[in-house]
C-alpha positions as CSV (number, residue, x, y, z in Angstrom):
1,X,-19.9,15.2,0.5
2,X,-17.7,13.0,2.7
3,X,-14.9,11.5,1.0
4,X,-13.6,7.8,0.9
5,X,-10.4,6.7,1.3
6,X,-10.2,3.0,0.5
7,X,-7.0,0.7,1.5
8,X,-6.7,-2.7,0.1
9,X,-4.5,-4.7,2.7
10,X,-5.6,-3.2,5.7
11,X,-3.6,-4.1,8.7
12,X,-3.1,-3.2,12.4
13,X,0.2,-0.9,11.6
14,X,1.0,0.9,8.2
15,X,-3.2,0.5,7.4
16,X,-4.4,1.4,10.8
17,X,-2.1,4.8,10.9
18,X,-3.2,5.3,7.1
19,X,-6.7,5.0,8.1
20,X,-6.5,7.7,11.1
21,X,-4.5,10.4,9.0
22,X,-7.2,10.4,6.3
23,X,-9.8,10.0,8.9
24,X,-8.6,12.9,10.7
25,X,-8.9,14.7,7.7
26,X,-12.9,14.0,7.5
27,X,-12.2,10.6,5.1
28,X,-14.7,7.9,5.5
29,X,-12.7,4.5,5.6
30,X,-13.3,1.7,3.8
31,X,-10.9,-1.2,5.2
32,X,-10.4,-4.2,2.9
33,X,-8.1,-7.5,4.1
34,X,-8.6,-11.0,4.5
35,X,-10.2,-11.8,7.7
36,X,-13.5,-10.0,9.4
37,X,-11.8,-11.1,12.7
38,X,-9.0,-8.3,11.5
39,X,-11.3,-6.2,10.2
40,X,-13.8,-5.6,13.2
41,X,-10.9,-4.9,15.1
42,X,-9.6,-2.3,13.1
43,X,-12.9,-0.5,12.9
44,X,-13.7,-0.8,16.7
45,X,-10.0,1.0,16.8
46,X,-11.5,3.8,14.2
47,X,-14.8,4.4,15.6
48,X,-12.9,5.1,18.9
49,X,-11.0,7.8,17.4
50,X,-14.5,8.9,16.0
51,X,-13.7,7.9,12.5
52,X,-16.5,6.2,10.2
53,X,-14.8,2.6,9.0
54,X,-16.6,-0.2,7.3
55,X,-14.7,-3.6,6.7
56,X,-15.3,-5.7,3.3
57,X,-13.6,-9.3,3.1
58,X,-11.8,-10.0,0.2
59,X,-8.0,-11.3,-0.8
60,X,-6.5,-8.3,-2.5
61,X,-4.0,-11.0,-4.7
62,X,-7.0,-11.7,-6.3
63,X,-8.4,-9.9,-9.2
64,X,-11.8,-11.2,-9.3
65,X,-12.1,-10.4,-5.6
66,X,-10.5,-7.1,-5.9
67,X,-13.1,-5.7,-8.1
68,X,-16.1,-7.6,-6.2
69,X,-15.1,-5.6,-2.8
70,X,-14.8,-1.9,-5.4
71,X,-18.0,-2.7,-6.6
72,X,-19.4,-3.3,-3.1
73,X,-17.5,0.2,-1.3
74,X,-19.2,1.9,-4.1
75,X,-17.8,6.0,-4.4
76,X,-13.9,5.6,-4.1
77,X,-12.2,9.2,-3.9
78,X,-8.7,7.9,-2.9
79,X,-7.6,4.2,-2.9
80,X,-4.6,2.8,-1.5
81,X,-2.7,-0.4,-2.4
82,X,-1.1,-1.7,0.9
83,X,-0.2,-5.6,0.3
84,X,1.6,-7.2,2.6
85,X,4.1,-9.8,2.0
86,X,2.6,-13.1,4.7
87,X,4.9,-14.0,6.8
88,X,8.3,-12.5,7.0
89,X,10.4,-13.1,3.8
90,X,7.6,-15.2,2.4
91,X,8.4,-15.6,-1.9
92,X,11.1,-13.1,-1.7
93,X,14.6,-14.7,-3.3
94,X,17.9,-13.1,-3.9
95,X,19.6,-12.8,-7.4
96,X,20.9,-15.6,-7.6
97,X,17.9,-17.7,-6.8
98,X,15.3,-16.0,-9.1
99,X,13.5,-18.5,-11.5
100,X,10.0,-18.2,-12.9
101,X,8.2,-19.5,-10.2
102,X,9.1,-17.2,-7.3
103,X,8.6,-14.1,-9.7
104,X,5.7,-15.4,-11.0
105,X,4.6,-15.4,-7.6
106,X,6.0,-12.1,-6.3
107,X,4.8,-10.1,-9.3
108,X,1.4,-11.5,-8.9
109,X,1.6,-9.9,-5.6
110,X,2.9,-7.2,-5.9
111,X,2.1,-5.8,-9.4
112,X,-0.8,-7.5,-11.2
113,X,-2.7,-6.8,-7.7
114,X,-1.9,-3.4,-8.4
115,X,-2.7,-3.1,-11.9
116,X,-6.3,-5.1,-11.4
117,X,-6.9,-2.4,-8.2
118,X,-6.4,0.1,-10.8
119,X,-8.3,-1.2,-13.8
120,X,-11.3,-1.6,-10.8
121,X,-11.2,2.3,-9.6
122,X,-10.0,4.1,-12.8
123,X,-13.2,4.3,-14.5
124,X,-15.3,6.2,-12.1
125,X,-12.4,8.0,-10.7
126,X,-11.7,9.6,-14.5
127,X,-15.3,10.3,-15.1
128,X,-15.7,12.9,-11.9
129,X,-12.8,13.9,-13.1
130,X,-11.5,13.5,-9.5
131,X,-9.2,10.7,-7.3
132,X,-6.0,9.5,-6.2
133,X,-4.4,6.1,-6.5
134,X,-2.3,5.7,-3.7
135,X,0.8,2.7,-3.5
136,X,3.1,1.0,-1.1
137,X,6.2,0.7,-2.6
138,X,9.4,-0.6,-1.2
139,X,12.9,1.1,-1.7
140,X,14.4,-2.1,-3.9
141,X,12.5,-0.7,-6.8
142,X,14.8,2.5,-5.8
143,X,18.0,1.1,-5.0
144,X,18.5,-2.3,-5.8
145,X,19.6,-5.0,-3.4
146,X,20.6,-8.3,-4.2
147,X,19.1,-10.4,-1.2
148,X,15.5,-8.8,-2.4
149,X,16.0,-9.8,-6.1
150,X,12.6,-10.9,-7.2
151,X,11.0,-8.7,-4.6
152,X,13.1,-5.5,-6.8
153,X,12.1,-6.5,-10.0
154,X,8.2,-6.0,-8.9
155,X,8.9,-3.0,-7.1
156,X,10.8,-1.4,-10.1
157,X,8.0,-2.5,-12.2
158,X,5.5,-0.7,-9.8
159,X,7.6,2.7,-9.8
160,X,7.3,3.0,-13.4
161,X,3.9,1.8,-13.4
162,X,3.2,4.3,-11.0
163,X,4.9,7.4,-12.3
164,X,3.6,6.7,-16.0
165,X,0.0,6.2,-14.6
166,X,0.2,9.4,-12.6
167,X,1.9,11.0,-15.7
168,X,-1.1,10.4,-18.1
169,X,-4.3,11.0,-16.0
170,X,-2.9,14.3,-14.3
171,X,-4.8,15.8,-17.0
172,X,-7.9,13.9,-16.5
173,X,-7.6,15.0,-12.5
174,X,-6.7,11.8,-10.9
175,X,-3.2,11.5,-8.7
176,X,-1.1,8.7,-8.8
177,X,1.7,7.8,-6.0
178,X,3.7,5.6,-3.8
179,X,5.2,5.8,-0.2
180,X,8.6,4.0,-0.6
181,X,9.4,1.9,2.4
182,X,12.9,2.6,3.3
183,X,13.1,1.6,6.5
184,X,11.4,-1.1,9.2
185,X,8.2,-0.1,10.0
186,X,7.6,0.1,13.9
187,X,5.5,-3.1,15.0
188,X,5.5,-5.0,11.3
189,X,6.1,-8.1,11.3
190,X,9.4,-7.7,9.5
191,X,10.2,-5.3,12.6
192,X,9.1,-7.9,14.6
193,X,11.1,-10.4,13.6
194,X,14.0,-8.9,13.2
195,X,14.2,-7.6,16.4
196,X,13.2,-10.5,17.9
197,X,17.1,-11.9,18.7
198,X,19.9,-9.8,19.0
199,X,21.6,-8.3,16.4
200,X,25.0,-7.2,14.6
201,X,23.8,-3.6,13.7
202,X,21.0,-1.1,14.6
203,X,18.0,-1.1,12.0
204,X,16.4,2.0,11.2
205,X,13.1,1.5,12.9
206,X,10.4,4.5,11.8
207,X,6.6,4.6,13.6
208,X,3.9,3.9,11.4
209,X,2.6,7.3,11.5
210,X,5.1,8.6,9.7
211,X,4.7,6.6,6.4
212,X,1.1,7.8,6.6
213,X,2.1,11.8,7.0
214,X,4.2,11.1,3.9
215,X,0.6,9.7,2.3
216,X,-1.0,12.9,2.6
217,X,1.6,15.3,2.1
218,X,1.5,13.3,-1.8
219,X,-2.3,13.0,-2.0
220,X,-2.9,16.5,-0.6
221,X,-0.3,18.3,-2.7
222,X,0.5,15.8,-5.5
223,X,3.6,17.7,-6.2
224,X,5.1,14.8,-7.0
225,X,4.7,11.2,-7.4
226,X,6.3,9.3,-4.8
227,X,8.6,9.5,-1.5
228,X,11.1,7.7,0.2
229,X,10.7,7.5,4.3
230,X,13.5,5.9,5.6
231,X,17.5,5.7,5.0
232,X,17.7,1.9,3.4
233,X,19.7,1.6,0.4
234,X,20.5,5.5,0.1
């Protein structure tokens, strides 16, 4: 039987070279993001590289939404949590400048998104006795930096999230991980941006592909439950 791999937040970067490492291992993909026009560009990329993609419509902030497009991919054998943030630096506050509002809205994001995705797969996933829950994390919830203070907090919260989730169902056959971000991914916008005017120092700047090698190495061995790619904050 052909496997799934669904990623909720599927982009032209970090998603796109998910999508074709999986794929290349026989995965079915099954692209969730916001937009169809997105979407049907992603899969015309896939089924050019003779991968089977389908695209489902649906904001993966949203719970109700979340569990609508699960519902509608049907058989999920791995499933991948790859938000991204809108536009560059969007929500994110240092220290200083943390109140309830902007975490509010950050761990809404980035955790209860992550928890509902969870809630939505688990079930079937522990009754075959089989799957992998797949996360990308950032390298604040590693090392913490104070210009990404509310932007830490949830990514702290996800790692042990995370690691007790994958610590608790190992048992019951189902994987839980996360790809730490520790550098700027080639062609995000953050990369983008960045790089856009000239600069004081040389970021570390690490192809897509990468990030999605380190996905399969966890999913494939689950030797452990998460990796850092990337220097930042080490």
């Amino acid at each position: 039987m052909t496997k799934t791999l669904a990623i909720f937040g599927a982009g032209p970067v970090l998603g796109l070279s998910l999508a074709r490492r999986f794929g290349r291992e026989g995965f079915r993909i099954a692209l969730v993001a916001r937009t169809t026009e997105n979407l049907d560009a992603l899969v015309a990329e896939l089924d050019g590289d003779g991968i089977e993609a389908k695209g489902y419509v649906a904001d993966v902030y949203e719970p109700a939404r979340i569990e609508a497009a699960v519902a509608a991919i049907g058989r999920i054998d791995a499933v991948a949590f790859n938000p991204g943030g809108g536009d560059m630096g969007e929500g994110i506050a240092p220290v200083l400048d943390v109140d309830p509002e902007n975490l509010r809205l950050i761990l809404d994001r980035f955790l209860v998104s992550a928890v509902a995705l969870v809630r939505a797969v688990l079930p079937d996933m522990t009754e075959r006795g089989d799957g992998a829950i797949l996360f990308t994390a950032g390298q604040s919830g590693l090392h913490p930096a104070p210009f990404l203070g509310n932007i830490g907090m949830a990514q702290a919260a996800l790692r042990n999230y995370f690691h007790n989730l994958n610590a608790v169902l190992a048992e019951k056959g189902v994987y839980a991980g996360a790809v730490n971000v520790g550098a700027l991914i080639e062609g995000s916008v953050p990369h983008r941006v960045l790089t856009s005017s000239p600069l004081d120092f040389e970021p570390e700047v690490i192809h897509p592909d990468a990030f999605a090698d380190a996905f399969w190495k966890l999913y494939s061995t689950r030797e452990a439950p998460e990796a850092l790619v990337g220097s930042f904050g080490r």
